[in-house]
C-alpha atoms as one frame of an Amber mdcrd trajectory, in Angstrom:
protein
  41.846   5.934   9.705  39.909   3.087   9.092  36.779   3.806  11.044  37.113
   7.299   9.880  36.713   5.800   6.331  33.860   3.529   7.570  32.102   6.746
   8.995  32.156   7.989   6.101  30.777   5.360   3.999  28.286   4.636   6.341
  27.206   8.831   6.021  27.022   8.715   2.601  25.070   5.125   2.279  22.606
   6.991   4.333  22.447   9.762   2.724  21.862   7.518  -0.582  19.428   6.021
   0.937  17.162   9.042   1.811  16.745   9.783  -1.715  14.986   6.318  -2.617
  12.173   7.267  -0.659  10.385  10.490   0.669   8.919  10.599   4.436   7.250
   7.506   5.822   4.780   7.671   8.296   3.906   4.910  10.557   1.884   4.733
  13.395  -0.291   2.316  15.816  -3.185   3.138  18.019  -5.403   0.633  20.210
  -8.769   1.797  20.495 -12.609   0.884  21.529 -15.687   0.380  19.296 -18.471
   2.390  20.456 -21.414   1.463  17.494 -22.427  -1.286  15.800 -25.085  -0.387
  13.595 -27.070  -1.615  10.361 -28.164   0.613   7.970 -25.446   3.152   8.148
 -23.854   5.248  10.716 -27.563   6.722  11.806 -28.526   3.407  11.622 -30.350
   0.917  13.945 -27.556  -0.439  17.330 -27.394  -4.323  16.601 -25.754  -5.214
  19.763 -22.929  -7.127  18.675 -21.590  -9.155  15.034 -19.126 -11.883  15.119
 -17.584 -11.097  18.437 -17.332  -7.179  17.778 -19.485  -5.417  20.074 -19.538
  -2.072  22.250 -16.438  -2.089  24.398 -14.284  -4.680  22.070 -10.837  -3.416
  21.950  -8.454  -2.997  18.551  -5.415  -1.980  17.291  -5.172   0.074  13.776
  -1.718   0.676  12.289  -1.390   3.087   9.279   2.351   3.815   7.270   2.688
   6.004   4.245   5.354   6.502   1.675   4.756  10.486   0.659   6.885   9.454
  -2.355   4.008   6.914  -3.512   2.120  10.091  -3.064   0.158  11.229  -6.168
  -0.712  15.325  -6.628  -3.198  17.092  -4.791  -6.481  15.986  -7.162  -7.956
  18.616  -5.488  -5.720  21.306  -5.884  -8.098  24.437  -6.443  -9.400  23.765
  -2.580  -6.403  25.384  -0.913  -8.300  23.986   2.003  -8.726  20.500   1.105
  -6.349  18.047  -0.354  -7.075  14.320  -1.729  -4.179  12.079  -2.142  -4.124
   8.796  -4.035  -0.947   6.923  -2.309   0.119   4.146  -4.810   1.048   0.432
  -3.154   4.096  -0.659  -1.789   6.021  -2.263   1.809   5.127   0.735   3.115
   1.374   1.930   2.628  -0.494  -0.063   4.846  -3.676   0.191   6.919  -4.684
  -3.034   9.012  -7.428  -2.488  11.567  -7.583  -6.037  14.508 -10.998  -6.079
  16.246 -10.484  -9.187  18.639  -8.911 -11.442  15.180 -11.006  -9.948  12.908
  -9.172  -8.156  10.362  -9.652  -5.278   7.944  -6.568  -4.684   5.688  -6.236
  -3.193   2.747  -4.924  -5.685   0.030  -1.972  -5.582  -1.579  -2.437  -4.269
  -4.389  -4.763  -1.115  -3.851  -4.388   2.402  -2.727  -4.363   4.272   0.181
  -6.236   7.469  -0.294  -5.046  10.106   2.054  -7.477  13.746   2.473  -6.583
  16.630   4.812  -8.833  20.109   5.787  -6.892  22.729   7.172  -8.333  25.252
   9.226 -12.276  24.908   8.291 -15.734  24.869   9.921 -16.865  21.958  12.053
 -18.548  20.820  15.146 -15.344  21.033  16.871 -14.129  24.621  16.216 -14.119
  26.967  13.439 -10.319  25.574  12.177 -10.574  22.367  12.814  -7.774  20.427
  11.062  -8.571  16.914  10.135  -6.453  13.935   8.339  -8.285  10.690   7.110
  -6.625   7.640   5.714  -8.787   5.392   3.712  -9.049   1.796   2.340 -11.373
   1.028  -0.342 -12.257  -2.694  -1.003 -10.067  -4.417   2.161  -9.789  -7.814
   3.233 -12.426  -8.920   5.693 -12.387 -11.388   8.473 -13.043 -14.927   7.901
 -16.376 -15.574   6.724 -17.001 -12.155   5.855 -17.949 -11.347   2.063 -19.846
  -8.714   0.016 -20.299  -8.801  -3.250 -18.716  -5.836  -4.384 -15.394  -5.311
  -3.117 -15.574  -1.055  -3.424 -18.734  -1.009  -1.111 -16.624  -1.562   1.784
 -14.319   0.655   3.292 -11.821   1.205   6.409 -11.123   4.496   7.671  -9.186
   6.199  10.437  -9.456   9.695  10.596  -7.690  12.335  13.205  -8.758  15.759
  14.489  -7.647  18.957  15.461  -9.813  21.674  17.020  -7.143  24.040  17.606
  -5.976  24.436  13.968  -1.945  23.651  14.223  -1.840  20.157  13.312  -1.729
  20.737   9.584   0.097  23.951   8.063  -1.479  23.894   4.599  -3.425  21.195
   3.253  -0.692  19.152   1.657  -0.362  15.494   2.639   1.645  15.514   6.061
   5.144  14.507   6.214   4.884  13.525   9.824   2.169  12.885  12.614   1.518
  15.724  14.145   1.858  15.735  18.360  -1.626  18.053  18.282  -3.702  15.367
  16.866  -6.040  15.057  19.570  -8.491  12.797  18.317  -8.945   9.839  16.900
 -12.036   7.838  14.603 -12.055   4.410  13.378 -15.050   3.692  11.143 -15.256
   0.293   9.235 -18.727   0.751   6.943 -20.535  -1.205   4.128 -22.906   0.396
   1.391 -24.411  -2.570   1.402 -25.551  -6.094   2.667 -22.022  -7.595   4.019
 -22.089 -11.449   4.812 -21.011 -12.373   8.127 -20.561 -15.726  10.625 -23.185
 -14.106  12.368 -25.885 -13.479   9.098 -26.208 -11.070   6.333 -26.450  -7.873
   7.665 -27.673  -4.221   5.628 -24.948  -1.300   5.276 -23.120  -2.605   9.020
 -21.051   0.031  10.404 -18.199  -0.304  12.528 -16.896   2.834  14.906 -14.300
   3.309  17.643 -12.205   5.840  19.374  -8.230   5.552  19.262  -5.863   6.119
  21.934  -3.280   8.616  20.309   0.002   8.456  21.814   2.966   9.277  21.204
   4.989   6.301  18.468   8.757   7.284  17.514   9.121   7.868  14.055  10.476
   5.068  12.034  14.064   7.582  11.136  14.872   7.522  14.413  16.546   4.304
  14.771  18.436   5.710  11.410  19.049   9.931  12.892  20.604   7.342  16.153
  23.041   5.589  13.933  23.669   9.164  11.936  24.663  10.548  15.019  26.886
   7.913  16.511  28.737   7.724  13.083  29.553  11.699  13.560  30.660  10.953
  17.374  32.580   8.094  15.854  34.667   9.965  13.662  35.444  12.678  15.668
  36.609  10.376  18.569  39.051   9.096  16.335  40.104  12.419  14.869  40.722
  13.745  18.503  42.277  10.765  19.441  45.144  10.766  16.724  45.803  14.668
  17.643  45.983  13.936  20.998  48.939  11.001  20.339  50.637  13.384  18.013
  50.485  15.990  20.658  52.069  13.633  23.012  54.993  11.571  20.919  57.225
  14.774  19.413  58.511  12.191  17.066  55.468  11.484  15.469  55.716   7.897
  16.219  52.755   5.658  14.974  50.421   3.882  17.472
């Protein structure tokens, strides 16, 4: 009786705690850079800053809160949606090129924007989700002078279309993502160990496996509550099959 009690409690604390927050999506890539350029993404290859150069390796970790989610600000596009995802534990974006970090700060949004099904160099319904930091933190020794002209960006597509079924901010990472884009950039002259350096921009492919989803640690503990209770439940029939006096045990 007792565990069937605990079961119980346990059910329902989970099932209170599902309504505190909507679906959080976290996930973490590693990846390569493949430019380092000033003066933009068409801009001039500079070899190498601070230690990042062509072939450095990273690792970029994203996690979302949709209930920190804002509405669609872009609503009338039924093909494109912009989401403003307000701060908390959970909205994060931290890009690690060999100890240099990007991360967006504590205090500042995530914006979130999604294309379903439209025209692009990769197919004619591409699906595409980008998660954006305006204004991170920078390495050591790294500065500009205006926080919002630097930004950190990963951004996923889809050529075949199935990824995303409307434009609405996902509520999970798709399995058909099938590429992956990290871009770090700078409208303007960013100061680094290495110099001052015009509009540099950071790029690199991600390695998109498959991460479990952080619920399934919880769905695991859901389910062996359930098995739980009816162990007991079968258990106590099966003694009061067995002892025609109904003796307890």
């Amino acid at each position: 009786m007792r565990l069937i009690c605990f079961s119980i409690m346990l059910l329902f604390a989970f099932a209170c705690s599902g309504r505190l927050h909507g679906d959080i999506i976290s996930k973490s890539f590693s990846g390569v850079i493949t430019t380092v350029n000033s003066g933009g993404q068409a801009g001039t290859p500079i070899g190498s800053v601070d230690g990042i150069s062509i072939g450095s390796t990273f690792t970029a970790t994203f996690s979302y809160d949709t209930a920190n989610a804002g509405a669609d600000a872009n609503a009338a596009n039924t093909s494109q949606g912009v989401f403003t995802i307000t701060p908390s534990v959970n909205t994060v974006l931290t890009v690690d090129i060999n100890g240099r970090i990007f991360q967006k700060t504590a205090v500042a949004n995530l914006t979130a924007q999604t294309f379903d099904n439209v025209v692009s160099t990769l197919s004619n319904n591409t699906d595409s989700l980008s998660i954006v930091a305006v204004g991170p933190s920078l390495p050591s020794g790294w500065s500009v002078t205006n926080a919002n002209t630097a930004s950190t960006r990963l951004t996923f597509f889809d050529a075949g279309g199935l990824a995303l079924p409307s434009d609405a901010l996902p509520t999970s990472f798709s399995p058909n993502w099938s590429i992956g884009l990290f871009n770090q950039t700078f409208n303007a002259n960013v100061t680094t160990p290495s110099g001052v350096i015009n509009s540099l921009y950071l790029e690199g492919n991600l390695s998109i496996t498959a991460v479990p989803e952080p619920s399934s640690a919880g769905l695991g503990l859901l389910a062996l509550s359930f098995s739980a209770m009816l162990f007991a439940v079968k258990r106590k029939r099966l003694f009061r099959q067995r002892d025609p006096n109904n003796n307890r045990h």
